[in-house]
DRENGUZA-682656 format. One record per atom (N, C-alpha, C): residue in one letter; x, y, z. Coordinates in pm, whole numbers, padded with zeros to 5 digits, always signed. Atoms other than C-alpha are relative to their C-alpha. Example, Ala and Ser with C-alpha at 12.3 -4.5 7.8 and 13.67 -1.06 7.14 Angstrom:
2
a+00089-00119+00000 a+01230-00450+00780 a+00090+00120+00000 s-00082-00119-00006 s+01367-00106+00714 s-00077+00109+00073 
//
This chain:
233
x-00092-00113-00014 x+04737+03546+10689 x-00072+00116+00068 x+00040-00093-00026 x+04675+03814+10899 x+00055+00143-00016 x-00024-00130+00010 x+04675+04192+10914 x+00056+00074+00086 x-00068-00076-00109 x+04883+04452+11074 x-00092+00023+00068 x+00106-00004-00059 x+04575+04576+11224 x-00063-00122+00098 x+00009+00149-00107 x+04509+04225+11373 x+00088-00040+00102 x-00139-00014-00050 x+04859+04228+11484 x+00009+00039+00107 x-00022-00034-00134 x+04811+04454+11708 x-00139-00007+00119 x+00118+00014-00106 x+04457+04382+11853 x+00059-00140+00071 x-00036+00114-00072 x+04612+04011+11922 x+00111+00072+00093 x-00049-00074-00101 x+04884+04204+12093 x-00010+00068+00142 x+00080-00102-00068 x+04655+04420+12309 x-00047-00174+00071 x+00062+00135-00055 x+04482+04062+12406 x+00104-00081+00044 x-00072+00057-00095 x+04777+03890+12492 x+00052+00070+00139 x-00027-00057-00160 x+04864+04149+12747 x-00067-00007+00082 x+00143-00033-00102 x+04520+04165+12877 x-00002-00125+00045 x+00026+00148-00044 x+04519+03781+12921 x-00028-00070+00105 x-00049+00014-00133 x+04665+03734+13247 x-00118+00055+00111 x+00103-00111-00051 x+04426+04016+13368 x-00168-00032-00009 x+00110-00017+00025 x+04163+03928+13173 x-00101-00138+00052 x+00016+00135-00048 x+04149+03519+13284 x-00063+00007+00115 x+00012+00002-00159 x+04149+03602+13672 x-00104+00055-00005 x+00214+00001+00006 x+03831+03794+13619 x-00054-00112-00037 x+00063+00091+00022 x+03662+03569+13465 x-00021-00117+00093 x-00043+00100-00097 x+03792+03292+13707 x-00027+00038+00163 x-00006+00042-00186 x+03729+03456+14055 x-00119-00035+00030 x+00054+00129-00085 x+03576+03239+14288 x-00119+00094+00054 x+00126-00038-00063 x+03305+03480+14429 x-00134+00034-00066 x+00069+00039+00146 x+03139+03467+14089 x-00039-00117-00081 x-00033+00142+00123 x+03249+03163+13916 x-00136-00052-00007 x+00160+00121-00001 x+02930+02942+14014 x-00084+00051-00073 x+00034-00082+00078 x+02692+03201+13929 x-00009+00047-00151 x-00033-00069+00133 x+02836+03352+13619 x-00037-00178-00085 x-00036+00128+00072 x+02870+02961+13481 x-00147-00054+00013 x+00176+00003+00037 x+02483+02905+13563 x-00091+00069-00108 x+00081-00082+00150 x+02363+03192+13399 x+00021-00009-00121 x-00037+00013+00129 x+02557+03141+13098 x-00058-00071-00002 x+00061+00153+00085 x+02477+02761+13034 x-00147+00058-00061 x+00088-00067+00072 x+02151+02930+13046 x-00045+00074-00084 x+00005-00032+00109 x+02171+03127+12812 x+00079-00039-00133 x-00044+00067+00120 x+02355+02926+12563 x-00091-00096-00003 x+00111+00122+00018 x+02088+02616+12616 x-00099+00080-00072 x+00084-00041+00084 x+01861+02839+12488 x+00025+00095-00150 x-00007-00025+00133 x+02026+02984+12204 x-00007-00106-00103 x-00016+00148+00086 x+02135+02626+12072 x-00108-00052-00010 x+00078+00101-00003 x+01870+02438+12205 x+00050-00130+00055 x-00038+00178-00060 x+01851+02038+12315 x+00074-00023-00113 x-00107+00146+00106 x+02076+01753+12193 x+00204+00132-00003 x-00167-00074+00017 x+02488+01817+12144 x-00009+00010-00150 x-00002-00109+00148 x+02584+02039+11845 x+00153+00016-00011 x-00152-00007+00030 x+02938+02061+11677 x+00008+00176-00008 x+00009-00169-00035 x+02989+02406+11757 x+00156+00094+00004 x-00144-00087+00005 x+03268+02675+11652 x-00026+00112+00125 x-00003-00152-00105 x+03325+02934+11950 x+00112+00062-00081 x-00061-00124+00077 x+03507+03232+11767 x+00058+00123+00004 x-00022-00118-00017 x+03699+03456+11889 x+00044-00071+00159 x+00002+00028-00098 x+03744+03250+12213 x+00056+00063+00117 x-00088-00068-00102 x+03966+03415+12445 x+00103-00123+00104 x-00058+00121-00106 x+04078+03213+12759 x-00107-00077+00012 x+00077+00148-00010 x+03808+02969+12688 x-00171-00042+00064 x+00110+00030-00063 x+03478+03080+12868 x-00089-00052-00056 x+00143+00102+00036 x+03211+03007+12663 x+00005-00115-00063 x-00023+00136+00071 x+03390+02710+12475 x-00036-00101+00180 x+00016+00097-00111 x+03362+02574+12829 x-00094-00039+00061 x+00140+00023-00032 x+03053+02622+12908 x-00089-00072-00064 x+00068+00055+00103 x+02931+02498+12581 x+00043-00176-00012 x+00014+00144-00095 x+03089+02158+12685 x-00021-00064+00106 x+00100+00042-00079 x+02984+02132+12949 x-00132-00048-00025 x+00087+00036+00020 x+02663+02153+12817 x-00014-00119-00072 x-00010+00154+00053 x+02745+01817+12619 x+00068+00043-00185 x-00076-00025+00120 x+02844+01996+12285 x+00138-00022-00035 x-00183+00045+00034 x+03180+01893+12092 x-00035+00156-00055 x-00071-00120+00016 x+03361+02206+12077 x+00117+00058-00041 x-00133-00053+00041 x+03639+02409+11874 x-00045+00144+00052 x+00000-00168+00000 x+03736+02746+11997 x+00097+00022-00053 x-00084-00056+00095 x+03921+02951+11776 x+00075+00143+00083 x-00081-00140-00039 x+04188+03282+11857 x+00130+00019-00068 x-00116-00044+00020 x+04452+03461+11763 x+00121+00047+00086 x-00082-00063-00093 x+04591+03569+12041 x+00041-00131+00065 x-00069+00140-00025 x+04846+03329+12165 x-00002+00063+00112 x+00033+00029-00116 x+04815+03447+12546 x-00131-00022+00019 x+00134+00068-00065 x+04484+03396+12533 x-00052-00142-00024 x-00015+00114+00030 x+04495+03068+12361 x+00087-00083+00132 x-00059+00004-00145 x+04742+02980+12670 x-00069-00072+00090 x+00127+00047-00121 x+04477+03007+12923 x-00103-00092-00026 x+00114+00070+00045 x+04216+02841+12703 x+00004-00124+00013 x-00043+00126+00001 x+04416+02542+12655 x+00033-00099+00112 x-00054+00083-00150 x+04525+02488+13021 x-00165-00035+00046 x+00158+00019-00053 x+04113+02540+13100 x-00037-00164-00068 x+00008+00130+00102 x+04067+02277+12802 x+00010-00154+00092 x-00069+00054-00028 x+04329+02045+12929 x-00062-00093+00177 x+00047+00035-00124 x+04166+01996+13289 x-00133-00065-00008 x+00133+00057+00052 x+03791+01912+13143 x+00028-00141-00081 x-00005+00140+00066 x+03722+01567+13083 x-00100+00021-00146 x+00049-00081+00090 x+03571+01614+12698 x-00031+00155-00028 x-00034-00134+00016 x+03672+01964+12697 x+00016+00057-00170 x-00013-00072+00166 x+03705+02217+12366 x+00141-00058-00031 x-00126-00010+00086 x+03952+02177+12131 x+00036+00179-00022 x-00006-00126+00000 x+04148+02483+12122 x+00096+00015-00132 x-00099-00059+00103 x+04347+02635+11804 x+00007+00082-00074 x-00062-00097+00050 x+04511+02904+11663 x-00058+00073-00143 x+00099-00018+00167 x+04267+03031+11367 x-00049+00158+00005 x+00063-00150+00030 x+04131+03389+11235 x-00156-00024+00027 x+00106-00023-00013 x+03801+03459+11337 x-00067+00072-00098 x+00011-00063+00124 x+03754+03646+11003 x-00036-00129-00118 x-00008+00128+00149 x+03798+03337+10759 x+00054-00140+00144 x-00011+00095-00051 x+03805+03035+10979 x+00056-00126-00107 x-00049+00120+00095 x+03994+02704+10820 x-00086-00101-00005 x+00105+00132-00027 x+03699+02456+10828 x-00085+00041-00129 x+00118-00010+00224 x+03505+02338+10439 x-00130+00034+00070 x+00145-00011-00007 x+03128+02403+10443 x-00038-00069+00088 x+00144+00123-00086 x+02826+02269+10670 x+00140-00033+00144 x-00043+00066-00090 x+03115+02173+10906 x-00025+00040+00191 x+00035+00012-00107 x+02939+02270+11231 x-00148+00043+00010 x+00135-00006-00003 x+02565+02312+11372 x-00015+00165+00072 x+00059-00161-00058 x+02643+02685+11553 x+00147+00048-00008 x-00077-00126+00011 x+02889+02970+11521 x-00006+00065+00132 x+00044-00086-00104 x+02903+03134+11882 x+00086+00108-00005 x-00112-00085-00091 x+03116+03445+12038 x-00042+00071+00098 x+00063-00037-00104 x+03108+03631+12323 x+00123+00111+00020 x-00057-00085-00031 x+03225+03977+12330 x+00135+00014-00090 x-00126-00031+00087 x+03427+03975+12005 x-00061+00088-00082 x+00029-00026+00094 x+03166+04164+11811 x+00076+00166-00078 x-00039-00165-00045 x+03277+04532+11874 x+00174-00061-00021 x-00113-00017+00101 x+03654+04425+11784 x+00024-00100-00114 x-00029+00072+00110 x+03597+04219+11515 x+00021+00047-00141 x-00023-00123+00124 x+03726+04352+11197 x-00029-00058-00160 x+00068+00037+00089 x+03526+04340+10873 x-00116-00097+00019 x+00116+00088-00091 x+03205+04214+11074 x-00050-00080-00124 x+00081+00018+00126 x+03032+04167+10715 x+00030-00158-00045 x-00057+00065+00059 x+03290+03970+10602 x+00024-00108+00091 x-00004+00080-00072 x+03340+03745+10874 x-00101-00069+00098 x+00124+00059+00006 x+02952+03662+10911 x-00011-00097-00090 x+00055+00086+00094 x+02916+03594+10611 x+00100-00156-00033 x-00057+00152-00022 x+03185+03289+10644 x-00038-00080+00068 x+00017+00115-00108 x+03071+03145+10968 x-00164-00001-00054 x+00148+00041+00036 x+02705+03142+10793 x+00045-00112-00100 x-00022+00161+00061 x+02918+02887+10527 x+00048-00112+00069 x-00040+00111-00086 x+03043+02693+10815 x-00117-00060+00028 x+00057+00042-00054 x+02724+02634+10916 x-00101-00119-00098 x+00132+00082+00034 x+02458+02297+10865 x-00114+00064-00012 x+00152-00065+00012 x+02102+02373+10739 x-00058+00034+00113 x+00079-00036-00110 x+01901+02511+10983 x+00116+00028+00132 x-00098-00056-00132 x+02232+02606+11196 x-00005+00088+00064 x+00068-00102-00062 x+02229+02881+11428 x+00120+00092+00060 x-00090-00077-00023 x+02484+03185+11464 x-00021+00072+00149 x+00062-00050-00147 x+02468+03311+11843 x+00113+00089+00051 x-00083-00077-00009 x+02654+03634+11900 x+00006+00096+00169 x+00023-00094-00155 x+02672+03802+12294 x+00098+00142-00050 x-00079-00083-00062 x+02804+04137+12304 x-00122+00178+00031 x+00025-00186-00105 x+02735+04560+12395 x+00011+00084-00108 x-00098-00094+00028 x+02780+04880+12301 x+00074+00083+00067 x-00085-00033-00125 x+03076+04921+12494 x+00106+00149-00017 x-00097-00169+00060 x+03248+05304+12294 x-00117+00050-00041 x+00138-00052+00055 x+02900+05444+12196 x+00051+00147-00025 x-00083-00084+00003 x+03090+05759+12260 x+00150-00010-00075 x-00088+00017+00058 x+03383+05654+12096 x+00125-00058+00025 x-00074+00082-00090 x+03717+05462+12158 x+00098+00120+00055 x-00080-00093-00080 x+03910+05786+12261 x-00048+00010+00119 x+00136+00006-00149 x+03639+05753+12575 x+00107-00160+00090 x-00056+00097-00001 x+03839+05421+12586 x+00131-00008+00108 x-00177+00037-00104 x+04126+05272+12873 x+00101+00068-00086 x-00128-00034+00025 x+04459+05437+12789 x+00061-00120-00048 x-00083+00130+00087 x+04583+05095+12714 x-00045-00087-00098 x+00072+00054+00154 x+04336+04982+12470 x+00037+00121-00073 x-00051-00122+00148 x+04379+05335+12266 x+00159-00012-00013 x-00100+00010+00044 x+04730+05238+12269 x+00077-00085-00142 x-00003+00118+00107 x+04684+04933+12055 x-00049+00022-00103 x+00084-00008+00155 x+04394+05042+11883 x-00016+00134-00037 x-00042-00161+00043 x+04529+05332+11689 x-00095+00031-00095 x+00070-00023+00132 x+04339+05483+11373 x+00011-00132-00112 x+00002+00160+00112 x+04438+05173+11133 x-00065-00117+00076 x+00056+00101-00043 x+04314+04944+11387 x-00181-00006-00028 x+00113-00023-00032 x+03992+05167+11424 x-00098-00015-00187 x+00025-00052+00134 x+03964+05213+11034 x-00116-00137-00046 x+00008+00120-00002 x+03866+04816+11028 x-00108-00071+00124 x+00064+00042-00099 x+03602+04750+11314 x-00079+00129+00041 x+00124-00060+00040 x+03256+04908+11207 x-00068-00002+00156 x+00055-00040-00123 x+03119+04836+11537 x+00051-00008+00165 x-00129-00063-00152 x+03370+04920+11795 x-00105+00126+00069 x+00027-00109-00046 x+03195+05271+11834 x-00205+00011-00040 x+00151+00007+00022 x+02779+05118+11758 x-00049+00051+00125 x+00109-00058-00140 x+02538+05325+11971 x-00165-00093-00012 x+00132+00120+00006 x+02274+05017+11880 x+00047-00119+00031 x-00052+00160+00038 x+02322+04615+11903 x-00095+00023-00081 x+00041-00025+00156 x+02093+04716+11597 x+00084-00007-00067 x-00116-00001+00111 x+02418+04740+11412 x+00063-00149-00010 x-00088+00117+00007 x+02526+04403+11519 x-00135-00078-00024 x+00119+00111+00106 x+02183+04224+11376 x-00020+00037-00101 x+00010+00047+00124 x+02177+04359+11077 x+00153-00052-00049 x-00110+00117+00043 x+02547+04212+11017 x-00048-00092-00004 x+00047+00143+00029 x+02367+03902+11074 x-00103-00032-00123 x+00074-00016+00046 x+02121+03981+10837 x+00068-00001-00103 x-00092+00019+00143 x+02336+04106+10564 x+00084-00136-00017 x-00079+00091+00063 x+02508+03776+10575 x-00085-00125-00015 x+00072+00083+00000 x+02190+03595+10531 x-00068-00109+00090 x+00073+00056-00153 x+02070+03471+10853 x-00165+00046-00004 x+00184-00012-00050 x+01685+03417+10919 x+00003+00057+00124 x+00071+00003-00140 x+01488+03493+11210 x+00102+00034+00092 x-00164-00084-00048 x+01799+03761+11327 x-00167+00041+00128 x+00040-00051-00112 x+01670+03797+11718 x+00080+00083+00115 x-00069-00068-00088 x+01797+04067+11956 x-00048-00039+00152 x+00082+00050-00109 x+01739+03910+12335 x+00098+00113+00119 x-00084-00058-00067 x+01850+04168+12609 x+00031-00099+00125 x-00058+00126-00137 x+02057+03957+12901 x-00019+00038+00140 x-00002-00060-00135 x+01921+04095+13232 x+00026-00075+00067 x-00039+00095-00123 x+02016+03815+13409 x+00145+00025+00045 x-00107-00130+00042 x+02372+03962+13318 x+00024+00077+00027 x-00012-00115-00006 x+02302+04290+13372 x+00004-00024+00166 x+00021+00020-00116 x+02181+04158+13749 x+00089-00032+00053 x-00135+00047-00071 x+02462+03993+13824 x+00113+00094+00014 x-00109-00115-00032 x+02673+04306+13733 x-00002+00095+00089 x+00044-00073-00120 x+02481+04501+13944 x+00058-00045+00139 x-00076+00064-00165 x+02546+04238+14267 x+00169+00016-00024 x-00098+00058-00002 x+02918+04169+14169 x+00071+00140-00052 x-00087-00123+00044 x+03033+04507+14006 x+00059-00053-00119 x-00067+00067+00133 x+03216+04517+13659 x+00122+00005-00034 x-00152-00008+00025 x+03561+04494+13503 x+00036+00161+00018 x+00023-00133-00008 x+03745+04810+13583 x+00033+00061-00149 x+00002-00130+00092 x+03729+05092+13338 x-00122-00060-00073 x+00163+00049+00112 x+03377+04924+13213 x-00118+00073+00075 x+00086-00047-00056 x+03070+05083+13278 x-00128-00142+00010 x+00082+00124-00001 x+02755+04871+13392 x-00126+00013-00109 x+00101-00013+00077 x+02566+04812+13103 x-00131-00140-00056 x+00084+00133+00026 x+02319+04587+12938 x+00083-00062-00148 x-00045+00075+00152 x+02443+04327+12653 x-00119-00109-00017 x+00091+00037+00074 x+02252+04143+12410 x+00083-00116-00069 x-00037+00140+00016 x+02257+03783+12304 x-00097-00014-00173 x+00094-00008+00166 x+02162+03838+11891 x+00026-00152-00054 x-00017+00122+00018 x+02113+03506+11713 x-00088+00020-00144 x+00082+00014+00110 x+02015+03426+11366 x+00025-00168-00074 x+00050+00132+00120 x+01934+03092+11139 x+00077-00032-00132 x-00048+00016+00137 x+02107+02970+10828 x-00082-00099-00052 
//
């Protein structure tokens, strides 16, 4: 069951969908962007294929990447346009993710049932970070490995924020998503920490940052650096 507050961030994400896909997807990037990642997911995971939750998925990038890399893959969302795109991406990959409709808060899967937890750029609206660590640390197998990408993308605050995100995300949205407005990715490792994760590592992504530099960034984003935090269960 979800929350009004959720309500309307999936809201805000289905509009963006359309918008937000075709980035991701243009062609004077694609190759590129889909190198560097693998690379940096091979090295969060590691060798060998891993049953792996992506969380928060969107239209499907890093679940895709992460099969590619040979991993069986579920990505999870709430947002049914972004689920949409994910599924058509899915749908075209020969052993592609499984895509479905789940809270990124409390995921539906018993214990131990996968070897990594990923997301990418859900940390900053994820709401009740605490609380929705500390679940995907019970999803995980011994020695599993939580691997989180994101920024601090409101450091200044979300009134600093697009006109059409502060539309969605009003005060009740904001009341609920601790690090929407973090001026550290310090704030987003010790979440990992408080939910019992080992060997919580902050890795900055300049390879990332380089590429934003050549290619320029989404508009109303500034060019910044993001961080690829990862911790142990």
């Amino acid at each position: 069951m979800t929350t009004a507050p959720q309500d309307r961030i999936n809201a805000y994400w289905t509009r963006r969908a359309p918008s937000y896909d075709e980035y991701v997807q243009r062609p004077e990037r694609f190759a590129r962007d889909q190198e560097v990642w693998a690379g940096i997911w091979r090295d969060a995971l590691g060798a060998g294929a891993r049953d792996v939750l992506d969380v928060g998925t969107g239209s499907g990038q890093v679940a895709m990447v992460l099969a590619g890399l040979g991993h069986r893959v579920t990505g999870i969302d709430l947002s049914e346009g972004m689920l949409e795109h994910a599924r058509r991406h899915a749908a075209a990959m020969t052993d592609g993710p499984v895509i479905l409709a789940d809270d990124a808060v409390a995921p539906d899967f018993p214990p131990a049932s996968f070897d990594a937890v990923t997301s990418r750029y859900l940390m900053w609206t994820l709401r009740h970070p605490d609380v929705a660590v500390a679940n995907w640390a019970r999803l995980l197998r011994p020695g599993g490995t939580v691997a989180v990408v994101d920024s601090t993308w409101f450091p200044h605050g979300l009134d600093a924020a697009p006109e059409n995100l502060n539309g969605h995300y009003d005060q009740g949205v904001r009341e609920v998503l601790p690090l929407a407005t973090a001026t550290s990715i310090d704030a987003t490792a010790a979440v990992l920490e408080r939910a019992g994760l080992r060997d919580v590592t902050v890795t900055p992504l300049t390879a990332i940052f380089e590429l934003d530099r050549e290619f320029g960034v989404a508009p109303d984003h500034e060019h910044q650096l993001q961080y690829l935090v990862t911790g142990r269960a």
